[in-house]
C-alpha positions as CSV (number, residue, x, y, z in Angstrom):
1,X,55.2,-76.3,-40.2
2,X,53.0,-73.4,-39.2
3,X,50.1,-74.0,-36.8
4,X,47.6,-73.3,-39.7
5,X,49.1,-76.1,-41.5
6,X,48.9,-78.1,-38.6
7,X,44.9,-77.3,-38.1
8,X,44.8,-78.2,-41.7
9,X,46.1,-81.0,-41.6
10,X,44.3,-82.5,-38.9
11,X,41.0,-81.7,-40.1
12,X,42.0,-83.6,-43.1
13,X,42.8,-86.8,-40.8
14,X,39.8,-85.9,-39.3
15,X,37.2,-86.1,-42.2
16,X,39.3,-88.9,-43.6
17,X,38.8,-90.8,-40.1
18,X,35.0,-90.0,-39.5
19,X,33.3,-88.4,-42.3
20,X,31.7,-84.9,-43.0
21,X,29.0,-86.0,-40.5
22,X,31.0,-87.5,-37.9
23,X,33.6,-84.5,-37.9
24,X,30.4,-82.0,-37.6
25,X,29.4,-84.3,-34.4
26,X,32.3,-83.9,-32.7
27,X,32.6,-80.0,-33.7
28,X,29.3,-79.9,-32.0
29,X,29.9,-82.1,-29.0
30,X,33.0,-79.7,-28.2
31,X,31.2,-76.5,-29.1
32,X,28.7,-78.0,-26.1
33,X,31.2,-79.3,-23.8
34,X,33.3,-76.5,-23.6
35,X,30.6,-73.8,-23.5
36,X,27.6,-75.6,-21.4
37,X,29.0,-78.2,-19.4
38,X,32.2,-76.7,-18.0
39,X,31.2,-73.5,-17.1
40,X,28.1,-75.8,-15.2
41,X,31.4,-77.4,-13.1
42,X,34.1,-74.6,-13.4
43,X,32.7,-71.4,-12.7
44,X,33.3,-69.5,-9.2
45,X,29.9,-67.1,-10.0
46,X,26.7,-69.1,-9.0
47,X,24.8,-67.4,-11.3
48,X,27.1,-68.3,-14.4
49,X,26.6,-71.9,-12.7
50,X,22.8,-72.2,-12.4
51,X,22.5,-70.6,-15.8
52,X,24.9,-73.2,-17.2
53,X,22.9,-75.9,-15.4
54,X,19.4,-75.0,-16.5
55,X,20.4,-74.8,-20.4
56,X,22.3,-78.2,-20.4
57,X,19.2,-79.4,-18.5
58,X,16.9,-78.2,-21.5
59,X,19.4,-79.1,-24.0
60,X,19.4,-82.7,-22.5
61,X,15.3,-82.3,-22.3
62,X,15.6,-82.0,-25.8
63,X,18.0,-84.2,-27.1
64,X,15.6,-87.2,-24.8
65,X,12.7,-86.1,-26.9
66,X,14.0,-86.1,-30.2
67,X,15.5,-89.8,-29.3
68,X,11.8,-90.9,-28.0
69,X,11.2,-89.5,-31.7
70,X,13.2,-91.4,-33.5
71,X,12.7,-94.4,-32.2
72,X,9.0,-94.2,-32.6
73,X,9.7,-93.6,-36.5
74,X,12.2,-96.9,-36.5
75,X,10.7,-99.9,-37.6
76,X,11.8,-102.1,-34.9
C-alpha cells in the first residue's frame, strides 16, 4: 500500500464518519491549529510569537461575534 493510497483511503473513512461538512471543519480546525496556535506556544522568535497571538486573538474576536450572531437569528 503506497502512502497515497493510504491518504486516500482515510479521507474516505473520513467523509464516511463525518460528512463533507464535518471533514471541512476539521481540515479547517487543523489548518488553524497548526499555523496560528502553535507557532503562538512554539516559536523561539518573539515577534513570530506576538504576531501569532494577535491573529488568534482576532480570529477568536471573530469567531465570538459571529456566534452572538447566530444566536440572535435562533428562535430560542
Amino acid at each position: 500500500m503506497t502512502l497515497i493510497q493510504a491518504l486516500y483511503d482515510t479521507g474516505i473513512r473520513a467523509v464516511d464518519a463525518l460528512g463533507p461538512t464535518g471533514l471541512l471543519a476539521l481540515v479547517l480546525f487543523l489548518l488553524l491549529y497548526a499555523g496560528v496556535v502553535l507557532p503562538t506556544v512554539w516559536s523561539r522568535h518573539a515577534y513570530r510569537r506576538t504576531a501569532a497571538r494577535r491573529t488568534l486573538a482576532t480570529l477568536l474576536d471573530h469567531l465570538a461575534r459571529l456566534g452572538r450572531v447566530v444566536r440572535g437569528l435562533l428562535p430560542w
